[in-house]
N, C-alpha and C positions, 0 to 999 in steps of 0.2 A: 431797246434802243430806238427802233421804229414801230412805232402800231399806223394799220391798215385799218379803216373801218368803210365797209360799201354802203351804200343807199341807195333807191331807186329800184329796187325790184319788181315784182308784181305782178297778175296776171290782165293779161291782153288776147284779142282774138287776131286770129292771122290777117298779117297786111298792117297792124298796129305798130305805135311805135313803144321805145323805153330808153328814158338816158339815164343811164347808171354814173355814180359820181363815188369817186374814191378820199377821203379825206386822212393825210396824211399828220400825225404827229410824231415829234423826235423827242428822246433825250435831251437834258440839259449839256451842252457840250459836245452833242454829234454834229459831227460835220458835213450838211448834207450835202455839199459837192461828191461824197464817196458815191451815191446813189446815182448808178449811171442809166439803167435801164428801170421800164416798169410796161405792166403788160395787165391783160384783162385775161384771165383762163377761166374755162369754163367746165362741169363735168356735170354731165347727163346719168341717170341711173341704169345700171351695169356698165358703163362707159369709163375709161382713162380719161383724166382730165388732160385737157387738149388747149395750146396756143388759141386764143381769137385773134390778138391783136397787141400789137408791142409797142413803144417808142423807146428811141435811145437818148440819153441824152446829149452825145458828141455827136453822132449819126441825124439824128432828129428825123428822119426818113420814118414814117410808120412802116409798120407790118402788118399784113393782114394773111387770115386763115383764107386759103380760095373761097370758100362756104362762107364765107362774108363780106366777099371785097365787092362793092358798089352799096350794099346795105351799111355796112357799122363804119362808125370814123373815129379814132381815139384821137385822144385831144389833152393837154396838158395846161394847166394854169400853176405857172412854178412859181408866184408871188404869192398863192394861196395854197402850194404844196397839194394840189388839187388835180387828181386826173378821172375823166370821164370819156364814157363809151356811148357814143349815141347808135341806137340801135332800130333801123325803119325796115319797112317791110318783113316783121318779124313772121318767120313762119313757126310750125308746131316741132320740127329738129334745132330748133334755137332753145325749145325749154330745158331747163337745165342751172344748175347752182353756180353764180360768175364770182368768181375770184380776182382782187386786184393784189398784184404781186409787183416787188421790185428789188431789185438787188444791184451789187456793185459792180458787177462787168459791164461794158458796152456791148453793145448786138450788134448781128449785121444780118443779114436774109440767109446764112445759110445757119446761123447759131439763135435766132432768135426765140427757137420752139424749144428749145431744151429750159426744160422746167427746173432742172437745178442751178440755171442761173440767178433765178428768185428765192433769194435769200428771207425776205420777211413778205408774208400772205396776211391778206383779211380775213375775219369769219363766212364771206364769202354772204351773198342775196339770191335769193329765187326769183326765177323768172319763167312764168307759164305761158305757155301760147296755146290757144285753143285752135280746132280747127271750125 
């Protein structure tokens, strides 16, 4: 019903940037009004994948992981079904595989980190930071 495809991965030396862009396709006949949240997650190796960064779409208010609030800004283009993570001052705990994920509930800052609100994920992109 929805595919998630990321782009924009890649490896960078610390202090670099990377903007990751999520491209969204529906079904014939989905309604993409159901699609209330979408968020960027991340998972490092031996690590739980972990919130970075959410938007809702009744809310609109971003969210951010503390560990990246002032560096990453998400962002949404909902006329190209298009959402992107710009990502600056990349350090070497930012590497790790970014997932764009969204699903039908709205968020709010105290529900936005729960990962089972994202009902349809990307194949997810790498992103290396060197030090």
């Amino acid at each position: 019903q929805v595919q998630l495809m990321e782009s924009g991965g890649g490896s960078v030396q610390a202090g670099g940037s990377l903007r990751l862009s999520c491209a969204t396709s529906f079904s014939n006949g989905f309604n993409v009004d159901l699609i209330q949240c979408a968020a960027w997650v991340r998972q490092a190796p031996g690590k739980e994948r972990e919130g970075v960064a959410a938007i809702g779409r009744l809310s609109g208010a971003p969210y951010y992981a503390d560990s990246v609030k002032g560096r990453f800004t998400i962002s949404r283009d909902n006329a190209k079904s298009a959402l992107y993570l710009q990502m600056n001052s990349l350090q070497p705990d930012d590497s790790a595989i970014y997932y764009c994920a969204a699903g039908f509930p709205d968020i709010s800052p105290g529900t936005w980190r729960a990962l089972g609100k994202y009902g349809y994920w990307g194949q997810g992109t790498q992103v290396t930071v060197a030090s």
